[in-house]
C-alpha positions in Angstrom: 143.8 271.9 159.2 141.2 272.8 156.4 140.4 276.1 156.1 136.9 276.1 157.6 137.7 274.2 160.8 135.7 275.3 163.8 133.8 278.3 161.5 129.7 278.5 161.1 128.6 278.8 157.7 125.0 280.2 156.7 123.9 279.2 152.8 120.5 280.5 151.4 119.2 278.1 148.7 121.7 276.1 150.5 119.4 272.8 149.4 119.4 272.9 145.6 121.4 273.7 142.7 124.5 276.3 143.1 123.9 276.3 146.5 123.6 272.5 147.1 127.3 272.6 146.1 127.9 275.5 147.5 127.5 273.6 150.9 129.0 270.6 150.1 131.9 272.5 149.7 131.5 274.5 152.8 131.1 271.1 154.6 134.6 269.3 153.0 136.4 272.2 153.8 135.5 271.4 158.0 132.3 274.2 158.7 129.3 273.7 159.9 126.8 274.5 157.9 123.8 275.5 157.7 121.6 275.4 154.8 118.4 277.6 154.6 115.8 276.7 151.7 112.2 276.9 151.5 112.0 272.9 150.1 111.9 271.1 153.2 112.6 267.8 151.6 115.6 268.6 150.1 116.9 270.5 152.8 116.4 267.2 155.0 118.0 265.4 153.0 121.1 267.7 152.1 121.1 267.8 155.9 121.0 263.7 156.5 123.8 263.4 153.6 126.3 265.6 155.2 125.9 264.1 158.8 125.9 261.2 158.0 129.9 262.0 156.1 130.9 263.1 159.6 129.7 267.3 158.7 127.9 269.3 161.1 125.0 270.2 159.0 121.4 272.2 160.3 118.7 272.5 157.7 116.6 275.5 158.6 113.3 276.1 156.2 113.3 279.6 155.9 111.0 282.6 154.1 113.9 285.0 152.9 111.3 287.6 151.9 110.0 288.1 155.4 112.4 289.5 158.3 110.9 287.4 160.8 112.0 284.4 159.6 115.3 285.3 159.0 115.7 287.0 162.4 114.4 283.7 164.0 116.8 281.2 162.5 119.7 283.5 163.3 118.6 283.3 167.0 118.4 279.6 166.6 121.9 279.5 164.6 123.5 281.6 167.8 121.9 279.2 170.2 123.3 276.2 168.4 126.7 277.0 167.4 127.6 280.4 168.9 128.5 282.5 166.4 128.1 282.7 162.6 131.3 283.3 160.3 130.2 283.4 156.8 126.7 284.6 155.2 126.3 283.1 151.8 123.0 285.3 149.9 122.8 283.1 147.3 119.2 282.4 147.1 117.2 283.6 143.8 114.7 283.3 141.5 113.8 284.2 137.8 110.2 285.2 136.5 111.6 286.1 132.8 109.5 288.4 130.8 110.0 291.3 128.2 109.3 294.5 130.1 106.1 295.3 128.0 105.3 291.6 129.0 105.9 291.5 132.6 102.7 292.0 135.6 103.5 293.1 138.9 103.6 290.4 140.2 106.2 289.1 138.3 108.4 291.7 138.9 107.5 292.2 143.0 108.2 288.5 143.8 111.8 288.2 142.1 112.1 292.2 144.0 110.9 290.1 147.0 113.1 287.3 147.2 116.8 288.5 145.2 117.0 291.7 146.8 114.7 292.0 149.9 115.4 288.8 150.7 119.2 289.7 150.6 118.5 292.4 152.5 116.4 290.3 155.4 119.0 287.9 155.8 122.5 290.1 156.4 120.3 292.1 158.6 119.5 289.2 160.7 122.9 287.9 160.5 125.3 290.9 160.8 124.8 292.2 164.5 126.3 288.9 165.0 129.7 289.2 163.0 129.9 292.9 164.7 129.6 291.4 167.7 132.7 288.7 166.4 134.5 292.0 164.9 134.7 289.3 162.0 132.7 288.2 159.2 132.3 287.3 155.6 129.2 288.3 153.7 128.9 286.9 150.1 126.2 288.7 147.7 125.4 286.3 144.2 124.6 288.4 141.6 125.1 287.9 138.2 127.0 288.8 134.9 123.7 290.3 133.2 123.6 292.6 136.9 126.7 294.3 135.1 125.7 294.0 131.3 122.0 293.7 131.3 120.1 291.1 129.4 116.8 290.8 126.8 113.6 289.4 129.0 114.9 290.0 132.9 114.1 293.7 133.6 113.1 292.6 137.1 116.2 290.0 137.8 118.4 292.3 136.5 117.7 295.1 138.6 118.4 293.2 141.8 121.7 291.7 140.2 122.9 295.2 139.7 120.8 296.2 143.5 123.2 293.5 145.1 126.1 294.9 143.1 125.4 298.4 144.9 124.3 297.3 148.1 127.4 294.9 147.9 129.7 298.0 148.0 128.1 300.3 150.5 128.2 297.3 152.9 131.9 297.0 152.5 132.2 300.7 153.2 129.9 300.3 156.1 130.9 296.9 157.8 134.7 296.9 156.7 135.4 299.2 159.7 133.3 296.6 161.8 135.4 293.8 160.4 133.3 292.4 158.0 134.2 291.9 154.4 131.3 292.1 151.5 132.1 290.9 148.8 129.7 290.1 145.5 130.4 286.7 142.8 128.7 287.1 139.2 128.5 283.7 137.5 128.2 283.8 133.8 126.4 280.7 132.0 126.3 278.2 134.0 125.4 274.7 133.5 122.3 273.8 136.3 119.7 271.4 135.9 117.7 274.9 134.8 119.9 275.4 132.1 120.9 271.9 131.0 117.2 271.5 129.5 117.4 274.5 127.2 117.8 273.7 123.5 121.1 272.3 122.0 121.4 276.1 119.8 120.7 278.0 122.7 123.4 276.7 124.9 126.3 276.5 121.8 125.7 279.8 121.7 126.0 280.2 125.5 129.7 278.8 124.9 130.7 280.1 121.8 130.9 283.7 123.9 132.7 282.2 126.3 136.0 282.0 125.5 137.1 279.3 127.6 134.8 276.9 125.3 132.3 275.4 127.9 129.6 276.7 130.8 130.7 277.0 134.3 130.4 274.1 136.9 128.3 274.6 140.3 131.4 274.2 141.4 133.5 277.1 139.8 130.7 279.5 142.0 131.3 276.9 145.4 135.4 277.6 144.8 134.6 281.3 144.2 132.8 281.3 147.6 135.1 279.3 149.6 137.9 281.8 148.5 135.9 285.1 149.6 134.2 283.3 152.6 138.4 281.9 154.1 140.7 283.8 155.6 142.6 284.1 152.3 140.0 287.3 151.7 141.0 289.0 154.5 142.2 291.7 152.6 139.0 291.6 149.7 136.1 293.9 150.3 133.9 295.7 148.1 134.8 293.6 145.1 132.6 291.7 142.6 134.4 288.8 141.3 133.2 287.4 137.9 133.1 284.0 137.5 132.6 283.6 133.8 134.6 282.1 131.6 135.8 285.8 130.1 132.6 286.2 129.0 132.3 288.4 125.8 129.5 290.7 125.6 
């Protein structure tokens, strides 16, 4: 039986990048999954591709940064499938700029989407797993969320915001059932970061002492493992998935 048989998986920025694999992984492990993005055509199409393998997929286009949205897909999740096991927060942005550089507005929208938006969806989703007296909520923050980094004042503070919020919900909901638990990639190589100069990403790998960038993939495994029942007994914990990266 694979691990995710019969469970109801939730990924945000389930359509592209980390989380495109992120649900492909969900879906070869046996969930159903459903994959919330605000592209609708690639969330279609993530959604054709894994039914037409034989997964149980449901693209839903949703608005992370507004509670209404995230409070009606849930309903519609429920209504579907009946219950919802794991809540994977991975979606996120970046609107890099040194602090004296950086408006308002481009510190309010990644505020918006990497830490309300976080926020929004486990609200939406967690009456839900209290209801189940089971859950699995998975927070993505980020390496420079523990060890800062030069030109992300805003991204960093809601790395190191899911960090916190990751450990007062696992005080919170562990009692409930539910397990929090955070994952901080490291470098890791996305279509985003493939185009960045040759220099730029040698340097990326000579600090990382296994010799490479992180796959999509090394975050989907690090998922799957918190979001199983091989977690059971994880909570609170932020799991770095980076290569023993050296500061």
């Amino acid at each position: 039986m694979k691990r995710y048989e019969n469970k109801v998986v939730i990924v945000t920025g389930g359509a592209q990048g980390i989380g495109k694999t992120a649900s492909l992984k969900f879906a070869e492990e046996g969930a159903a999954v459903v994959i919330w993005d605000v592209s609708e055509n690639a969330g279609k199409a993530l959604e054709t591709e894994l039914n037409e393998k034989g997964a149980k997929a449901l693209f839903q286009k949703v608005d992370v940064t507004k509670i209404e949205s995230t409070t009606a897909a849930v309903a519609a999740v429920k209504d579907a499938f009946g219950r919802i096991d794991v809540l994977v927060n991975n979606a996120g942005i970046t609107r890099d700029a040194s602090f004296l550089k950086m408006t308002p507005e481009q510190w309010q929208q990644v505020i918006d989407v990497n830490l309300t938006g976080v926020f929004n969806c486990t609200k939406a989703v967690a009456p839900i797993m209290v209801e189940q007296k089971k859950g699995k909520i998975i927070n993505t923050s980020s390496v420079v969320g523990l060890y800062g980094n030069f030109g992300q004042t805003n991204y960093v503070a809601t790395k190191s915001g899911l960090i916190g919020m990751t450990k007062v919900w696992a005080r919170e909901l562990g009692r409930k059932g539910i397990n929090v638990n955070a994952v901080a990639p490291g470098f890791i190589a996305t279509e985003m970061v493939a185009i960045m100069p040759e220099a730029v990403l040698n340097g990326m790998k000579e600090k990382t002492p296994l010799g490479r960038l992180g796959r999509p993939e090394d975050i989907a495994n690090a998922y799957a493992f918190l979001g199983s029942d091989d977690a059971d007994f994880i909570n609170g914990a932020v799991i770095s998935v980076d290569g023993g990266l050296i500061q």
